[in-house]
N, C-alpha and C positions, 0 to 999 in steps of 0.2 A: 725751750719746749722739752717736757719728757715725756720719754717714748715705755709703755708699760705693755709687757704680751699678756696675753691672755692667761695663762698660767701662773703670773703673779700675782694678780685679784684675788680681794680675800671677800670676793661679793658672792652672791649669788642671785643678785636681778640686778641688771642694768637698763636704762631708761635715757633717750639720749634726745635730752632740750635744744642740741643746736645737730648743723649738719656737718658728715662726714667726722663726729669724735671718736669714731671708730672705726678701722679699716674692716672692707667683707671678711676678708681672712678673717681678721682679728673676732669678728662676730664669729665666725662658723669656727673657729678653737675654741672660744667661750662657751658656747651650746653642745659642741662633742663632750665636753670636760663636765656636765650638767649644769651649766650658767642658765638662765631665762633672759633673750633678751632679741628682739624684732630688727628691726633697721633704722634710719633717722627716718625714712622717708614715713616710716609706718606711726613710728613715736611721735610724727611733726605733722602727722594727715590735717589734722584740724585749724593749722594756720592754714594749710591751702584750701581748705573746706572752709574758715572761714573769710580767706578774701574774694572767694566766689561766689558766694552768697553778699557779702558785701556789695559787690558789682553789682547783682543785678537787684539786689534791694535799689541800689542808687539810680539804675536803670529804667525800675518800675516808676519809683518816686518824681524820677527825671522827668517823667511823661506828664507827670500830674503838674507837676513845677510851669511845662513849656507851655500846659493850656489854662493855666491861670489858675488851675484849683487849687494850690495853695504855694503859701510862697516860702520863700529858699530857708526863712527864719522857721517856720513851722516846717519844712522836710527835716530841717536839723536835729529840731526836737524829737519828732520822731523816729528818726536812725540813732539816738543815747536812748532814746526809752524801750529800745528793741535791743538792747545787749545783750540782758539771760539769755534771751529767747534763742538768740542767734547764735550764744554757746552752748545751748543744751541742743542746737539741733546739731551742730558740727559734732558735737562728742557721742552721740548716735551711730554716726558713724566709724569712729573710731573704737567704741565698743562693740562691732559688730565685725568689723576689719580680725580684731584679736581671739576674738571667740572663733570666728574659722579658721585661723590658724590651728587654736588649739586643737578644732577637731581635725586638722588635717597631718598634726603630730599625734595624734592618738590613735591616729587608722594607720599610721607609719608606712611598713613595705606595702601595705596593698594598694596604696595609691599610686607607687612608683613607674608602672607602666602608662598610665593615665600622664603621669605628668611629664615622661619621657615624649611621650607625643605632643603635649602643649608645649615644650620647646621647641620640638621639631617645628612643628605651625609657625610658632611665633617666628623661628629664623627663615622657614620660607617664605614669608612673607617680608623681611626684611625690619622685623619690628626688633629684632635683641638677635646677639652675640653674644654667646655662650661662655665666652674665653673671658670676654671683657668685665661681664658680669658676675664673674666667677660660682659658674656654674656648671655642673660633669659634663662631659662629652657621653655620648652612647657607650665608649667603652668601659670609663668610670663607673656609668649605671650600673651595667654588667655586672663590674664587682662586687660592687655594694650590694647588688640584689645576692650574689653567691652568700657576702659577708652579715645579710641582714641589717645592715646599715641605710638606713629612710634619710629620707633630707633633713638638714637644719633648720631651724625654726627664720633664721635669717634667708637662707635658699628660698622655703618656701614665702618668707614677705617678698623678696624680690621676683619671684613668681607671680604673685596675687596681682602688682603693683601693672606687671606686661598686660595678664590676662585681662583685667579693665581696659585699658589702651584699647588691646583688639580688639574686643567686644561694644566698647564704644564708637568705634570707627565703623562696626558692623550696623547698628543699631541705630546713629543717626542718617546712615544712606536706607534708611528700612521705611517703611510705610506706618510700619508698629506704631512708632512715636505721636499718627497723629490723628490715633482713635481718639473718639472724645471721650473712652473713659478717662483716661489720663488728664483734663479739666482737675477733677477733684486732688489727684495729687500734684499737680501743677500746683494749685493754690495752698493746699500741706505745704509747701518747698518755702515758702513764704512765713515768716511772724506772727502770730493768730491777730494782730493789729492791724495787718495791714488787708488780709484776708476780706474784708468787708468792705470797710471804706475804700481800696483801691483795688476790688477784683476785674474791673475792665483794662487796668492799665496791666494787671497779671496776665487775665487774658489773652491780649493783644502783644505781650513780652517779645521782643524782637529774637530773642535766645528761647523762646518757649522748646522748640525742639530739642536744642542742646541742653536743657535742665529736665528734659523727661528723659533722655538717651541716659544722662548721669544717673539721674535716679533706677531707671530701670538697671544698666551695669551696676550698680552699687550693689541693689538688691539680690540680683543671681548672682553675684559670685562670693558675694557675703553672708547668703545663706546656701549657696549649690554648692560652694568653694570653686579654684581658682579653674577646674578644670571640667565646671560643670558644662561651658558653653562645647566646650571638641569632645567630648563624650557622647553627647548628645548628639552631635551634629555630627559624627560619624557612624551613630550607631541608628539614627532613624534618616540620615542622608534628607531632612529637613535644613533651611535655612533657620540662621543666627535671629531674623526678626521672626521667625512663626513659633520661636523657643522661646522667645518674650512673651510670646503671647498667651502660649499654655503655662508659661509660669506664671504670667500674671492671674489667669484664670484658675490655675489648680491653688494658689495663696489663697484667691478669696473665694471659692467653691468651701474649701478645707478650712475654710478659717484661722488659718498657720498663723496668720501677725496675733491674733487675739491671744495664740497659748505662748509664743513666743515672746510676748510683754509680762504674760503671769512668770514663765523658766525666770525672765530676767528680773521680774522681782523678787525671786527667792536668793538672791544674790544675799549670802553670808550668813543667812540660812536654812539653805540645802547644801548638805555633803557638796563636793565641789566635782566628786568622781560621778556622785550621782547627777548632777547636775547636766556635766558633761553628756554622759549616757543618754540622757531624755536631748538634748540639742543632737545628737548624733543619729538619733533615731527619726526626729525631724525633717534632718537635711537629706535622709536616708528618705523618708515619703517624700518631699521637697521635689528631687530628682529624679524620680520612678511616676510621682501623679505629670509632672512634667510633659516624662517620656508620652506619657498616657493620654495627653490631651494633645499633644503632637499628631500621633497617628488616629485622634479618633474623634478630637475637639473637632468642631466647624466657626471658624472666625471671619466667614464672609460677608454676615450683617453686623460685626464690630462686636467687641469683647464683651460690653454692658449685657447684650440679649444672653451670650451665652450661660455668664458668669448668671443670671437670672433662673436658667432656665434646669442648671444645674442644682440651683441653692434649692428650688422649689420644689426638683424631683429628690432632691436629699433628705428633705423637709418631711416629705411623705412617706421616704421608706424607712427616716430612722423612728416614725411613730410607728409604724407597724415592724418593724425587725425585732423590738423589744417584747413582739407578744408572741411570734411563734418562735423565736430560739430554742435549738437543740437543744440537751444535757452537757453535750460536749462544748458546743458554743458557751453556754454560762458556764462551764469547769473552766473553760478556758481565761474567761473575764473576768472570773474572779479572781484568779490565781493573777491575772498581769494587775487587777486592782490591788491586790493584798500587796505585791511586791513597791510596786509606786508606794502606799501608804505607809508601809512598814521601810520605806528609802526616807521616809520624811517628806514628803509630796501632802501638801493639805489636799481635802477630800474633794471639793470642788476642784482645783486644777487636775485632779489624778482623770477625775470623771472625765473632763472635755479631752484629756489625752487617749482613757477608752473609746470615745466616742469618734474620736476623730480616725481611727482603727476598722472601725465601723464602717466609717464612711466610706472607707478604702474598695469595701465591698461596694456600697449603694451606687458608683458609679456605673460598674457594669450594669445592674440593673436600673438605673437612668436610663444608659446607652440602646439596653434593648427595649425598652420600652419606647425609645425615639424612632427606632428601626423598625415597627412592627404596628398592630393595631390593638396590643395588649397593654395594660398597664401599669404605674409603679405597683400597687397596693398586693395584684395577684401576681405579679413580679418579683416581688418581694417572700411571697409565702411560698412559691414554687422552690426561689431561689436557696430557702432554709430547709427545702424538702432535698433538695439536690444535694446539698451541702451534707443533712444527715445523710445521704445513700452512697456520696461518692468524696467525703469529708473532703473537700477541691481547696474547702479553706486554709486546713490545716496545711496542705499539701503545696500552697502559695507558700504559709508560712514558715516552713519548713525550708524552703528553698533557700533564707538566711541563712541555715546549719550548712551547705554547700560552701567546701572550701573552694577558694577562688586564687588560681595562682598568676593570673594575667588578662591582659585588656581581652582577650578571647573569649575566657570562663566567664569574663562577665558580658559579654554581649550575648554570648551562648544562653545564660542561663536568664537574661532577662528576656530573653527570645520565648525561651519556654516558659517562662510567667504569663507572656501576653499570648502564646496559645492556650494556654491552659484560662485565660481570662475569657478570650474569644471563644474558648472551646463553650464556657460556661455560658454564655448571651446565646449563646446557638441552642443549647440543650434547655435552657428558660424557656425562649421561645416556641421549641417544640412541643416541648409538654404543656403549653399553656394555649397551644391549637387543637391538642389533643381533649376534646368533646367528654371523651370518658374518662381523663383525669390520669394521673401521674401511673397506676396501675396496669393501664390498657398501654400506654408507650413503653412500660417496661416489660409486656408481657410480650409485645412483638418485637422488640431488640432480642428477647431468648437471652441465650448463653453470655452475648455482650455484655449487657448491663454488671454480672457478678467476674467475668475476666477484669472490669476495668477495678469494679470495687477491690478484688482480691490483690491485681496489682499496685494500689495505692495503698490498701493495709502492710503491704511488705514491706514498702518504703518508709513508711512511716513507722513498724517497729522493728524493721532487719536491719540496724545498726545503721554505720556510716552512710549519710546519703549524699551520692556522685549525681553528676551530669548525665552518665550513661544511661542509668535506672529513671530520672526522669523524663529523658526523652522517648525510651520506649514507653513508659509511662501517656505521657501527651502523643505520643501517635495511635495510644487506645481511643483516649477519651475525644480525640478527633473523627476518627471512624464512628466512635457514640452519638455524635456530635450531627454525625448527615446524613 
């Protein structure tokens, strides 16, 4: 056997086809040194992806075999005539496992607090051993946070690989699993062969719940990353299955798969930095619409009504939000248009990325229009009148410029986004009770109405913008607000 350290490589990616060719250490000196390269377990995902799909293909099939619909020579056939199929879906996941990594090396020290508490979770619960796994202790973190040193790309696969575990274990004791939305990707999980001719024996899959538990973990934490489930779930003190369920709901409210299949067709022809950036910004709405359907979704007639009821109030306000925009609104759109287009983003994908930006807004005006007797259309026109008098939008988006130095600043600061959201369904619907129109409620707020404007004009051109200035900020426009 020879033994080679890391420092003798004259590579710069390693890629590793069998298990343990590389010891942890030996990974994390490779990746300090600027090596590229994951773990076995990450590099080898798709032989276990594909002999679990294997099983229960054979599972489904098996059904059909024992009631006579077809016999063992014709299942055969059809488990070799499913081979592509069954490696382009395993490698789906493998491609999506890598790209969160990347984005969780590119956000470097700010994730470090976040993930310092996904190990903590994970060893109180007795899922991982920090030592064993060769991964810091809290004091190590410490360091590294002084020395600006973020995890290894190896760290972080062996983090990913925990966070699934948990989140799995969460997710099949949950209720989540056994909405009937999930029928339709139940049968996705499946060979489009078998989809048709054996959708009752899918159906009826003895493993049906443990193949949507998988799917649904696969999904968040391959697009939230690995620390999107304890984020979440300590910062909205929701459970692990009601985070399923606004994730699944904010994916297809937002339409997120549809842009995230165009990002991944520009594979080797988009900049690879830009490429990055737009998935970074994704996982970044990903996590935030999440939170947002957490505390505001209602999933007690099952995911299908909502995800409906959502698409149809979006539907409406993004035909009317295109006709009364601001000056500032379109300065703004343009300018995030030109830079997409001018990053190499074809015109059509850059669009559904603006749009999807958009929508960010339309949910609060969904929201209040569910709460109230008013509706999207004059919800919408209110909500661009507000926006010009008390720019709220800018003042969201601005809140990205906030430097964030710990799991605090960002609980803090996403705290202040969701009043500043709620502040603005409150101030819609006032105005939109208001008989004499947006004038007569500004005229009996007085002096209010121009303290809040003037305190968000400072913020938004008085230089650095803190935590501080936006909280007294949102403790105006909440007094505005009632």
């Amino acid at each position: 056997m020879l033994r080679v350290s890391a420092g003798e490589l004259n590579v710069k990616v390693i890629g590793e086809g069998a298990n343990l060719g590389i010891t942890q250490k030996g990974r994390m000196e490779f990746a300090a040194l600027g090596g590229r390269v994951n773990t076995d377990a990450i590099d080898n995902s798709a032989g276990v992806n594909s002999s679990d799909l294997e099983v229960n293909i054979k599972i489904a099939l098996g059904s059909a075999v024992a009631s006579k619909r077809i016999s063992m020579e014709k299942r055969n056939k059809i488990l070799a005539s499913m081979t592509e199929q069954v490696a382009n879906r395993c490698l789906v996941n493998n491609y999506q496992q890598t790209l969160t990594l990347s984005l969780a090396e590119r956000r470097g020290i700010t994730e470090l607090g976040f993930q310092q508490r996904l190990m903590r979770v994970l060893e109180e619960k007795g899922l991982m051993n920090r030592e064993i796994e060769d991964l810091p202790d809290d004091a190590a973190l410490a360091e590294r946070k002084e020395a600006g040193d973020a995890l290894t790309r190896p760290e972080l696969a062996t983090l990913l690989g925990f966070a699934k575990i948990d989140l799995f274990s969460d997710l099949i004791d949950s209720e989540v699993v056994d909405d009937s939305y999930f029928t339709a990707s139940l049968k996705d999980y499946f060979p489009d062969g078998m989809q048709k001719d054996f959708a009752s024996e899918i159906r009826n899959h003895p493993l049906r719940r443990e193949i949507v538990a998988t799917q649904l973990t696969n999904n968040i934490i391959n697009r939230g990353g690995s620390t999107m489930a304890v984020r979440l779930e300590e910062e909205t003190g929701h459970s692990r299955g009601e985070l399923a369920a606004a994730f699944t709901v904010a994916t297809a409210v937002l339409g997120l798969n549809e842009i995230y299949d165009a990002i991944d067709g520009l594979d080797n022809k988009l900049d690879g930095a830009m490429q990055l950036k737009i998935y970074s910004r994704l996982q970044f709405i990903s996590r935030r619409k999440t939170a947002w359907f957490i505390t505001n979704g209602d999933f007690s007639k099952g995911l299908s009504k909502e995800i409906k009821a959502y698409q149809n109030g979006l539907a409406t306000y993004m035909k009317k939000v295109r006709l009364s925009q601001t000056d500032e609104q379109k300065a703004q759109i343009s300018a995030d248009m030109k830079e997409l287009i001018d990053g190499g983003v074809p015109e059509k994908i850059a669009q559904s990325i603006i749009d999807l930006m958009l929508k960010n807004d339309g949910l609060d005006v969904v929201k209040a229009a569910q709460n109230s007797d008013l509706d999207v259309v004059e919800l919408t026109q209110i909500h661009n009148v507000i926006d010009h008098q008390f720019r709220l939008g800018s003042l969201i988006r601005a809140t990205d410029l906030v430097p964030v130095l710990d799991v605090y600043d960002r609980w803090a600061l996403n705290a202040v986004v969701s009043r500043i959201q709620g502040a603005r369904r409150s101030l819609m619907v006032a105005i939109g009770h208001e008989t004499k129109g947006f004038d007569a409620w500004k005229g009996q707020k007085g002096l209010a109405v121009q303290r809040v404007r003037t305190a968000i004009d400072e913020i938004l051109v008085g230089g650095e913008i803190g935590l501080s200035k936006l909280i007294v900020a949102v403790g105006q426009i909440d007094e505005l607000s009632h």
